[in-house]
N, C-alpha and C positions, 0 to 999 in steps of 0.2 A: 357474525360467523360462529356457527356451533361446530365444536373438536370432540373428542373425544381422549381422553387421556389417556396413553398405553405406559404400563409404569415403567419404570427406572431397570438400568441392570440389577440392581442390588433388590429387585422384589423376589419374591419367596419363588415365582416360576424358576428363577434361573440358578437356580437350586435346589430340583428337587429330588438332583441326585443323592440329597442326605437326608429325604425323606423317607422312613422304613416304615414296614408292618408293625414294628417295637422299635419306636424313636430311641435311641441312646440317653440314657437318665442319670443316675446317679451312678454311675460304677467310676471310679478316682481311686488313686492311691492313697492309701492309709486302710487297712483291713482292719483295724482295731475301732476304726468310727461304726455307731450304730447306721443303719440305715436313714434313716430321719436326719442324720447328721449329713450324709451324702448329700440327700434329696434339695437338704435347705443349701448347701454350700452351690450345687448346681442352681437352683434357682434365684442366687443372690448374683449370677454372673448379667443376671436379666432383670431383676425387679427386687427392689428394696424387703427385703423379709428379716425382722429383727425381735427378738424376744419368743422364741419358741417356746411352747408350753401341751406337755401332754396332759395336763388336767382337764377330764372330761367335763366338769362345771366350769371351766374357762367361758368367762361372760364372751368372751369375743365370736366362741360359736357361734352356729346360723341357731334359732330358735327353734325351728323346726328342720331335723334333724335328714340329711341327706342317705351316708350311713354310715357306719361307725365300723369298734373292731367287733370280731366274729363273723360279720357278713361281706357279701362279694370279695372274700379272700383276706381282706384286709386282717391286718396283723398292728399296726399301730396308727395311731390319728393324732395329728398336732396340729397347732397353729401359731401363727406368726403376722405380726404388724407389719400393710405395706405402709410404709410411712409417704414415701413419694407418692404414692397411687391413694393416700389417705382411706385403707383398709386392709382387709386382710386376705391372708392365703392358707386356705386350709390345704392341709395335705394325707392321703390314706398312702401307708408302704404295704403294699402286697406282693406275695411271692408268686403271687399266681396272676399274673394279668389278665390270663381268657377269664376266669372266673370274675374277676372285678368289672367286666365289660361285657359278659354275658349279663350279673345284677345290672347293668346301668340299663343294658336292653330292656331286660323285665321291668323294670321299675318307668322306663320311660313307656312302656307297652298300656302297661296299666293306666299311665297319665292318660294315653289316646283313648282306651275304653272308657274311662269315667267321663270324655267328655272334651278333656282338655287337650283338643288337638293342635296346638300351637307348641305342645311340648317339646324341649330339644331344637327346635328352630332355632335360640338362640342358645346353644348351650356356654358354657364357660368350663366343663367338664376337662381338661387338660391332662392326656396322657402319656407316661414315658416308657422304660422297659419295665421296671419294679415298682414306681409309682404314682400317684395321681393326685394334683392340685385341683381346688374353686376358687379363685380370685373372686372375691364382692365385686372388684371394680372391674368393668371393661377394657379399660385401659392396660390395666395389668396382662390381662389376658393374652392382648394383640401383645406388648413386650415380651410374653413367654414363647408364642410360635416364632420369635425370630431365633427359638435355638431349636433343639431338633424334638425338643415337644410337640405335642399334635392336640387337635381338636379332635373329643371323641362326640358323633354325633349319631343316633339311632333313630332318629321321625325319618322315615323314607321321603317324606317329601322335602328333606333338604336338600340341594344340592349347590355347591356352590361357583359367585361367576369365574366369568371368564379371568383369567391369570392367575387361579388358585388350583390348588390340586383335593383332589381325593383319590383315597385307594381302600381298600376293606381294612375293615379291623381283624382281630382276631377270630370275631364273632360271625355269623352269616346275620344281613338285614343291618349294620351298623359301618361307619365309617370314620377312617381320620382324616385330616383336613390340615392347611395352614390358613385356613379362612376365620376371621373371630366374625359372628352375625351380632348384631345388637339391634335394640330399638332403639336405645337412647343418643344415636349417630355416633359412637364413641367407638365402632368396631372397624373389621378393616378396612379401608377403603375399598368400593365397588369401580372396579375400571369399565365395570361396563354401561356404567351410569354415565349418557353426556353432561358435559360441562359447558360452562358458558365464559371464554377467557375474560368476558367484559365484567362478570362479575363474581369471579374467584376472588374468594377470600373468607376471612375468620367470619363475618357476618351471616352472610346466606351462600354457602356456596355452593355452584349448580341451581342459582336457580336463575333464570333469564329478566332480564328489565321488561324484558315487552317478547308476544310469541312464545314457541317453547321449543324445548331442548329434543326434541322428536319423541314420538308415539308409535307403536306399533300398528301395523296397519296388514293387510291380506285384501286379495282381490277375490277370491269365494270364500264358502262354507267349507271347504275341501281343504283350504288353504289355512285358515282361521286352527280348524281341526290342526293340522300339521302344525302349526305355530305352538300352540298352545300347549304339544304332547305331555311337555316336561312337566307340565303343573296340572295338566285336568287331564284326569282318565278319561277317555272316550271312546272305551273301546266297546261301550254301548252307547251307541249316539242315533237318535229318530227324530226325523224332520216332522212326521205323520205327528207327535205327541208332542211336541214342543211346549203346547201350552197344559199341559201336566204343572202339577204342583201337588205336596203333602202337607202332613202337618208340619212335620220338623224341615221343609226346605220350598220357602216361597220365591218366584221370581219376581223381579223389579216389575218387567212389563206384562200388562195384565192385557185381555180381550186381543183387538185385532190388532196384529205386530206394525200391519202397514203403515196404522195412526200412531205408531211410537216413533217413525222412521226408518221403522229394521225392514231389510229387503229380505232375506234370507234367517233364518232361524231353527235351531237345532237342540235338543237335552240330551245330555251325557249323566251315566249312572245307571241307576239298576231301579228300574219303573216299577211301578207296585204290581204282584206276584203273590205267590205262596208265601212272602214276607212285605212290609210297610217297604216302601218306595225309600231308599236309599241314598247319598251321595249325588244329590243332583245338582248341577252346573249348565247354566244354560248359554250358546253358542249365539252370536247378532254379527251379521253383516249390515251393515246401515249406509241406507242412503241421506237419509238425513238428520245427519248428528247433533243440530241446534235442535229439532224436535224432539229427540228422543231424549238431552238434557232437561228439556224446559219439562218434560213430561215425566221423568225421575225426579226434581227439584218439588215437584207438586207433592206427587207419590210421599219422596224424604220429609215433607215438612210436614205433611198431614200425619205420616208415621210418630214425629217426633212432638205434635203441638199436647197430647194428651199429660205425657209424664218426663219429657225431654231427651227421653230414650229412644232408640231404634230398635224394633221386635228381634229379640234375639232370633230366630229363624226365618227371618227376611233375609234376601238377598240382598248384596251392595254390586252398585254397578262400576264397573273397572273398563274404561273405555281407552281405546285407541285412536286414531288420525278418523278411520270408518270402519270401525270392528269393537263388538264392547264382550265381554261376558259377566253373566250374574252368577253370584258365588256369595255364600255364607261361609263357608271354607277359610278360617284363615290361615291355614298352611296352602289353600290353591292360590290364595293374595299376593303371599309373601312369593310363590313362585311367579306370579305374575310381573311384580313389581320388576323381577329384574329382567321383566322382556319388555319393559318400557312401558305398559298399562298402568293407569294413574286412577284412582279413587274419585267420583266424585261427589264431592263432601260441600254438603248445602247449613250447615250447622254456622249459627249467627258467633263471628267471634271467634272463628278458628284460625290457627297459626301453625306451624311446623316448625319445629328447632333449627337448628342450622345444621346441615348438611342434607336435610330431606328436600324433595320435590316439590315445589308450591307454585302450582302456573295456574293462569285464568283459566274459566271453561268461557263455554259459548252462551252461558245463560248467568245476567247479573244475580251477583248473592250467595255462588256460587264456585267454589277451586278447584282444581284436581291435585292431587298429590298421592303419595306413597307411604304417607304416616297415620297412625293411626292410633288413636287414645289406647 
């Protein structure tokens, strides 16, 4: 029997009436403490922070530098040993908050144009009314939003599951959150990820002995579209062009869709024009999903037999129950992942940490899951 887990009273939904525009931070009594004294006293009520040091050669710093004083408002920069969390917690005090989360917009803007669109997906960015932590560890993070600190997050294409909240930032295009994302399963728990009561626990959990924990599935194209809204633009979608491809955006299935198993097939994005073809994501209704695995499994290995890499502007296939979509995207992945579509990943040797997805496909050699190197 598969459940699903709906969390506890004590999870951050049934709370979030103390969730604000400007979470409540360091303001205490005592008016003679600096602010940075404030900040660390509040965040020690949540997470071990012990030896404070505003020395900008402070070996504990990140190496490469997030940002410092002078810019996004900031006025002082310190840090502190999480001992329990085994790192640290940087912290910037500004008096000006919209300013510190407009710089966070710009600088995570800039991430998406160079390329790096996964940026912010996982942020650890942690905002209050005056000031703003980065815990190194994950762990720390999720202990900080159990006070009335917030996730600041600016990649549009975050958005987080179900029993978490968001509302705007300061900023327009940016949001806070009590959700922590990670890759390294150490962030907050996903309630909307099933479980499997037969094998909860520290080892693998969520992931089933045998079968799977359900997949997303649609009975059209029409429907697939609707599902998908939150994570793939389609609001240029053509059945007529489907088998388009550019340089920077290949799909899985190549030639006639019929012989991959796809019944129905669509691309979303902005087709080549007055400018190179853009953002494509391609839409499968499938009739038959052993075939169209065994025929990406072929696809993947011949990709990977030259230098043991996958072309970075190849598509991965993200399949459901009978519905897959191709995507290079990994911000459209990661919104996938949490409507139940599973990755599948033909690579000799692969495993998943524990708390990710690791179920059979239909084709030996072969897993589906939600993680990804």
């Amino acid at each position: 029997m598969h459940v699903r887990v709906h969390p506890p009273d004590h999870h951050p939904r049934h709370r979030l009436d103390r969730l604000r525009q400007t979470p409540a931070s360091s303001d205490s009594p005592g008016a003679s403490e600096s602010p940075l004294t404030r900040a660390q006293k509040y965040v020690q009520k949540f997470a071990s922070c012990e030896n404070m040091s505003t020395d900008p050669k402070d070996p504990r710093l990140p190496r490469t530098e997030f940002t410092t004083v002078g810019k996004w408002g900031v006025t002082e920069r310190g840090v502190c040993t999480d001992r329990t969390g085994n790192g640290e917690i940087v912290f910037y005090i500004t008096p000006d908050m919209k300013a510190f989360q407009q710089g966070y917009k710009d600088h995570t803007a800039a991430q998406l144009a160079a390329g790096n669109e996964g940026y912010g997906l996982s942020s650890r960015v942690i905002v209050g009314k005056d000031f703003a932590v980065t815990p190194t560890k994950t762990k720390t993070a999720v202990a900080l939003v159990a006070s009335d600190l917030r996730v600041l997050s600016c990649n549009v294409s975050f958005f987080p599951p179900d029993g978490y909240h968001r509302e705007k930032a300061l900023v327009e295009g940016c949001g806070l959150g009590d959700f922590v994302n990670s890759e390294d399963g150490d962030g907050s728990p996903n309630y909307e990820v099933p479980r499997d009561p037969a094998t909860e626990g520290p080892e693998k959990p969520g992931q089933p002995a045998t079968g799977s924990l359900g997949l997303a599935s649609a009975g059209s194209l029409a429907e697939l579209r609707k599902l998908v809204g939150h994570s793939v633009d389609c609001t240029k979608m053509s059945t007529e062009d489907a088998a388009v491809e550019s340089i920077d955006y290949k799909p899985v299935v190549q030639g006639d869709p019929r012989a991959w198993g796809v019944k129905e097939r669509a691309v979303c994005g902005n087709l080549a024009g007055a400018q190179r073809a853009h953002d494509l994501n391609w839409l499968d209704v499938v009739s038959d999903m052993r075939t169209l695995q065994t025929r990406a499994k072929a696809a993947q290995l011949a990709d990977l037999k030259d230098d043991g890499r996958l072309l970075a502007t190849g598509s991965k296939l993200l399949v459901g129950t009978n519905v897959a979509v191709e995507t290079n995207s990994k911000s459209v992945r990661h919104g996938l992942y949490q409507q139940q579509f599973l990755y599948l990943n033909c690579e000799r040797g692969f495993s998943a940490p524990a708390g990710y997805r690791l179920e059979q496909s239909l084709v030996e050699g072969c897993v589906l899951t939600n993680f990804e190197r």
